[in-house]
C-alpha positions as CSV (number, residue, x, y, z in Angstrom):
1,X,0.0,0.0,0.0
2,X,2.7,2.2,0.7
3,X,5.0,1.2,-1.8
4,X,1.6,2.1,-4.3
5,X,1.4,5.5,-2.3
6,X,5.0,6.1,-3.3
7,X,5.1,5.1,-6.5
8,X,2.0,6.4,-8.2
9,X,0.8,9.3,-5.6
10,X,4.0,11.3,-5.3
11,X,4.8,11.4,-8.9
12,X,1.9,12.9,-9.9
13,X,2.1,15.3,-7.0
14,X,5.7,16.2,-7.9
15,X,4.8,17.2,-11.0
16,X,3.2,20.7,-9.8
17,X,5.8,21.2,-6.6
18,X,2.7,21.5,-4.0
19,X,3.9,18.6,-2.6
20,X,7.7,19.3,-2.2
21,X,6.7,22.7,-1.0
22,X,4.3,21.2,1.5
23,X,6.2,18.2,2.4
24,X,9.3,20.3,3.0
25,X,7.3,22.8,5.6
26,X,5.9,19.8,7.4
27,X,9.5,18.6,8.0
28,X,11.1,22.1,8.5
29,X,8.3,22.8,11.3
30,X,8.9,19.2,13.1
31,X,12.3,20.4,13.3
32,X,12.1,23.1,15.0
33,X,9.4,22.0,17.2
34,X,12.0,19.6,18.5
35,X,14.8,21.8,19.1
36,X,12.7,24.1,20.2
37,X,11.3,21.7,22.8
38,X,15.4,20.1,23.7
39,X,15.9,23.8,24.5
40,X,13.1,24.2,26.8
41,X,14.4,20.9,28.3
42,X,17.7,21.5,28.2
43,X,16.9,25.3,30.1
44,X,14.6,23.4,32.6
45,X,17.7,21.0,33.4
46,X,20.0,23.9,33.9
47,X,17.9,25.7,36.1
48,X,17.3,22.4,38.1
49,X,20.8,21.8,38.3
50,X,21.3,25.2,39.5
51,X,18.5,25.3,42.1
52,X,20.5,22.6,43.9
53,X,24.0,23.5,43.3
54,X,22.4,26.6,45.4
55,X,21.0,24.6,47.7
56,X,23.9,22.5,48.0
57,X,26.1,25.7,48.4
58,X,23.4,26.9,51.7
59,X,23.8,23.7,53.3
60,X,27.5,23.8,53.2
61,X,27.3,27.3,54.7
62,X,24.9,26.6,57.2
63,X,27.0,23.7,58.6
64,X,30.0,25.2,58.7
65,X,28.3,28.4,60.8
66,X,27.0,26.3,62.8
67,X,30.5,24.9,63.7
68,X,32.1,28.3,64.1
69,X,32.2,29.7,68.1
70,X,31.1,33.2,67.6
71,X,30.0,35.8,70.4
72,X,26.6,34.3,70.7
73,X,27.8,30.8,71.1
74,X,27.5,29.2,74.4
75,X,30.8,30.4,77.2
76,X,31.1,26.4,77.9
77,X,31.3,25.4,74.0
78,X,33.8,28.3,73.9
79,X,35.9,26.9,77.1
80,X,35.9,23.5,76.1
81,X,37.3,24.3,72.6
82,X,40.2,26.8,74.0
83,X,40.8,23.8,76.6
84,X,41.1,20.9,73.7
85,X,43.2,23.6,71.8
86,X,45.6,23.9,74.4
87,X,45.9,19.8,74.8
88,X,46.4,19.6,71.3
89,X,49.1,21.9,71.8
90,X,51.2,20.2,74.5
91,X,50.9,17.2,72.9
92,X,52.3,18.2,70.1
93,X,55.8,16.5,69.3
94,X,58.4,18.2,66.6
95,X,61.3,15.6,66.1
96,X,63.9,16.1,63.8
97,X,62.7,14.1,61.2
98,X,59.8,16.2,60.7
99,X,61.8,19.2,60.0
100,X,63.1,19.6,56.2
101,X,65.9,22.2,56.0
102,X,64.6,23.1,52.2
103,X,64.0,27.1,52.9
104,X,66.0,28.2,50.4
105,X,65.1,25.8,47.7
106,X,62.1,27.9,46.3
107,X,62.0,25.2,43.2
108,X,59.7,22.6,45.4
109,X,57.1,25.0,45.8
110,X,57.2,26.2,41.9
111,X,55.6,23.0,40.6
């Protein structure tokens, strides 16, 4: 049936053009209805993925204010972390091995 529709149908329309002219227009408009529509999507992605990278971003922030000792934080929390501070600090052991006498050779810290 198809192969009849090809054969016969299409080489009489070709004849006048109408059907090039209207088969061309239907093809041209389904293309850009679908990049028009992988734009939308594409935008509608983007602004997802950007809605949680911000989101992502205020719960970083958030945490890590809620970590800091600031002058509203509680006077124990603030003790306790100058007291584990200064533990951390006597226990602290520098041994020979630990220091590198490489001041002066400034090509290390050029890579």
């Amino acid at each position: 049936m198809i192969k009849y529709f090809l054969k016969n149908k299409v080489k009489k329309e070709m004849k006048n053009g109408k059907f090039i002219v209207f088969s061309g227009g239907v093809f041209l408009g389904y293309l850009s209805y679908k990049m028009i529509k992988r734009r939308k999507n594409i935008k509608k992605y983007e602004m997802q993925l950007e809605k949680y990278e911000q989101e992502e971003m205020k719960r970083q922030i958030d945490e890590f204010n809620s970590r800091r000792l600031t002058s509203k934080s509680n006077p124990k929390e603030m003790v306790n972390y100058i007291d584990s501070i200064e533990e951390d600090k006597e226990n602290i052991t520098i041994s020979d091995e630990n220091i590198d006498n490489n001041y002066d050779d400034y090509d290390i810290y050029l890579k």
